[in-house]
C-alpha positions in Angstrom: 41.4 156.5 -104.9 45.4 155.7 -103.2 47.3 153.5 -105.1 48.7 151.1 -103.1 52.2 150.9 -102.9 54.7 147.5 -102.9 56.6 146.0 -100.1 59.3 147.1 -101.8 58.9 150.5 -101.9 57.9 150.8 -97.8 60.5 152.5 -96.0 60.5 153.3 -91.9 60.2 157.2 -93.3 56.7 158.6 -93.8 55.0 157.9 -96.8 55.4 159.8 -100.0 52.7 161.7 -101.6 49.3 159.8 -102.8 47.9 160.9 -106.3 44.0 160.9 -105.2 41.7 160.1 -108.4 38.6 162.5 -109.1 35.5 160.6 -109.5 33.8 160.5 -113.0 36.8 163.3 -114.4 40.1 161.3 -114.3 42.0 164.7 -112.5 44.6 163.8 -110.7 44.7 166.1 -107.5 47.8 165.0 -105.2 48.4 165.1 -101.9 51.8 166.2 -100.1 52.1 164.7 -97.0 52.9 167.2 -93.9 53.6 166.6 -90.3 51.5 163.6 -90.0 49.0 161.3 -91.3 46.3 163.8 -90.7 47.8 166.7 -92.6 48.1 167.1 -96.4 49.6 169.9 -98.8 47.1 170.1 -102.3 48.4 170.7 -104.9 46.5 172.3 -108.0 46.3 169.5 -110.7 46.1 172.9 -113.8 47.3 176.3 -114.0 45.1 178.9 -114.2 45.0 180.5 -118.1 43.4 184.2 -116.9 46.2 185.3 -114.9 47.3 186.1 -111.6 44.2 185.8 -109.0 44.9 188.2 -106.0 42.4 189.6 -103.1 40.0 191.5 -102.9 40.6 194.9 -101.9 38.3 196.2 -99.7 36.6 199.9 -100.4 36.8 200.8 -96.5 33.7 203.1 -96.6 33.1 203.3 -93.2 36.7 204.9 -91.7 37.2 206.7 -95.0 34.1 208.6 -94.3 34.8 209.7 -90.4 38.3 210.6 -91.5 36.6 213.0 -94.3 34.3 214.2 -91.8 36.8 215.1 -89.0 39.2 216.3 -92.1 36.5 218.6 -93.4 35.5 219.8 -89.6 38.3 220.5 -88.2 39.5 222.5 -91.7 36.4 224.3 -92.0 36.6 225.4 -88.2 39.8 226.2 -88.3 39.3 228.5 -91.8 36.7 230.7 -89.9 38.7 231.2 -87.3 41.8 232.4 -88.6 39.3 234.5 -91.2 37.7 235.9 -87.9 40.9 236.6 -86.7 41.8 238.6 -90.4 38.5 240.4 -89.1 39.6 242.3 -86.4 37.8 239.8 -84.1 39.1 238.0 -81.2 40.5 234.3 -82.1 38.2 231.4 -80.4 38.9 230.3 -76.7 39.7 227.2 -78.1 42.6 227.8 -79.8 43.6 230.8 -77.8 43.3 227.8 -74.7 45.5 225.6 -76.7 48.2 228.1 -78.0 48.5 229.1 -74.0 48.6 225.6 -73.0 51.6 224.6 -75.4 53.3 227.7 -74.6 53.3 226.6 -70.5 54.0 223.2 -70.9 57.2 221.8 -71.7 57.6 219.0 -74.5 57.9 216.3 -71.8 54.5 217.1 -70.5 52.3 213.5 -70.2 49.6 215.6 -71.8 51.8 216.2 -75.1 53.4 212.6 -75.5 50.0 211.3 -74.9 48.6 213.5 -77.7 51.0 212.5 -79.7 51.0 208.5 -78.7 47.4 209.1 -79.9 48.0 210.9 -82.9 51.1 208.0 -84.1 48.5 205.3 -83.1 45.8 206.9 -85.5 48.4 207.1 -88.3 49.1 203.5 -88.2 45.9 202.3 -88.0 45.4 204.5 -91.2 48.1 203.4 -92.9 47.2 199.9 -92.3 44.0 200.0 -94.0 45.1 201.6 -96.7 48.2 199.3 -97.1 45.9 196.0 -96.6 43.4 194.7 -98.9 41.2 193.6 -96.1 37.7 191.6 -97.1 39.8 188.3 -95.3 36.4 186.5 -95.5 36.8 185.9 -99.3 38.7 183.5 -101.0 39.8 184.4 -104.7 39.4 181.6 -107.2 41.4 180.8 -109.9 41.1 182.8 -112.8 40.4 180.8 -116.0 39.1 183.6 -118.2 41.0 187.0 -118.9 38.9 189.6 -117.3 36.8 187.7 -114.8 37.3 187.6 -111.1 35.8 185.8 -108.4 35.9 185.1 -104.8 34.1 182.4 -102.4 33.1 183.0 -99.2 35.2 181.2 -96.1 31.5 180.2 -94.8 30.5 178.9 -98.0 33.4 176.7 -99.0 33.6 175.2 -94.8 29.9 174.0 -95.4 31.0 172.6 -98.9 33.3 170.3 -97.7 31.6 169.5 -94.5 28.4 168.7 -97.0 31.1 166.6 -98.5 32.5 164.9 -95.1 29.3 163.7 -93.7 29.1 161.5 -96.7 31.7 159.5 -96.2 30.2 156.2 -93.9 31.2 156.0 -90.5 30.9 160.1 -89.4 28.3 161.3 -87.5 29.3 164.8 -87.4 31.8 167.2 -88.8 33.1 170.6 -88.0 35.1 172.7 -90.3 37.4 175.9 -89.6 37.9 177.1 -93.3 41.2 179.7 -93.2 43.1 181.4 -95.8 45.4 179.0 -95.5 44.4 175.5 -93.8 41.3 173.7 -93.3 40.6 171.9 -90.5 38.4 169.4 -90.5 37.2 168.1 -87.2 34.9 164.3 -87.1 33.4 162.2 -85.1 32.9 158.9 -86.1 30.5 156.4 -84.3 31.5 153.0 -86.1 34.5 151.8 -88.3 38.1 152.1 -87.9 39.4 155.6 -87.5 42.7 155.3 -89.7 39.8 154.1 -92.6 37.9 156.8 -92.3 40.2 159.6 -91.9 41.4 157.9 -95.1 38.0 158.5 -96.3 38.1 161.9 -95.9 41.5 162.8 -97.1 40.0 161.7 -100.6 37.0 163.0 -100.3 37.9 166.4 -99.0 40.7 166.6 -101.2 38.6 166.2 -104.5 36.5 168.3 -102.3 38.8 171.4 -102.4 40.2 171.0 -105.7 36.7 171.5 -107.2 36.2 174.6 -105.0 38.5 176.0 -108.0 40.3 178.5 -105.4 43.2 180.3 -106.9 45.5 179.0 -103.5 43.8 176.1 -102.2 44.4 175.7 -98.4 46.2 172.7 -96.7 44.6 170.1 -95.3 44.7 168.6 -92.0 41.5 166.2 -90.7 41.2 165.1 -87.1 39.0 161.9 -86.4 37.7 160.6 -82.7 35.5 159.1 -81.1 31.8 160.5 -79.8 32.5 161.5 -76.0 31.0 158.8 -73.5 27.9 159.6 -71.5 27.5 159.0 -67.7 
């Protein structure tokens, strides 16, 4: 629960941060005020003892496998012809096409620099995935044994908390973006003040995230209105 604070420690500046209480643990999980009374920093109330938790890396089956396949085509066609050629046999139209086509057109053509647009693109787009871990949907969680890994699901921890939000008295519906970095927490709330029960929320959500026992928990930011009026 927020401590409240004295008259004499009220300032015209934004408030400071609000330890928020865990219920039935005693952990203290506090919240950094950002940008406005909607939006809060948490912080992790213990370090994680099994070391450093980073991402998943992703095994990237799929373009791994058409690359090995166009690699081991085009080698393998390439290998008979030049052994054809070792043969005494004519070389195949294709590449004799090709080596006449080079040979008439100058580097400038549109038909080069477009192959080899196409050919930087590709190299990119490979280089990317192998430079990326990928697998965005997971979230690691904080490592508290040596050896042990784990990772939650974006989808999984959003319905958590909304589980969580719908709870609180006063909100009759909830929507939650879970990113890597933020979640954003959107309600609707049919009776009581708003300020109380975004209030609600920031403590609820809060204790919410810190038991989700990710290894970066996101931000917070909660956004309460009003249903929409029919007629």
């Amino acid at each position: 629960m927020t401590e409240p604070q004295g008259p004499e420690h009220r300032t015209g500046g934004p408030p400071a941060a609000r330890p928020v209480e865990q219920a039935g643990r005693g952990d203290v999980v506090e919240l950094d005020q950002s940008g406005s009374s909607a939006a809060y920093d948490p912080v992790p109330a213990r370090r994680a003892d099994g070391g450093r938790a980073g991402r998943f890396w992703s095994a990237r089956r799929v373009p791994a496998a058409v690359l090995a396949l166009v690699v081991l085509g085009a080698g393998g066609l390439l290998l008979y012809d030049v052994a054809s050629v070792r043969a005494d046999r004519p070389a195949m139209w294709w590449r004799r096409s090709l080596a006449d086509e080079l040979a008439r057109r100058p580097l400038d053509s549109p038909w080069l620099l477009g192959a080899a647009a196409a050919a930087v693109l590709i190299g990119l787009w490979l280089l990317v995935l192998a430079l990326t871990p990928g697998l965005r949907a997971l979230l690691p969680m904080r490592r508290d044994l040596p050896g042990v890994r784990a990772a939650l699901d974006r989808s999984a921890a959003a319905l958590v908390l909304r589980d969580r939000a719908v709870e609180v008295s006063g909100v009759q519906s909830v929507r939650v973006r879970m990113g890597r970095g933020q979640a954003v927490v959107h309600a609707v709330s049919h009776f009581r003040e708003l300020d109380d029960v975004r209030a609600d929320l920031d403590t609820v959500l809060g204790t919410g995230i810190r038991e989700l026992g990710l290894a970066r928990p996101p931000s917070l930011s909660v956004h309460v209105r009003r249903p929409a009026k029919k007629g």
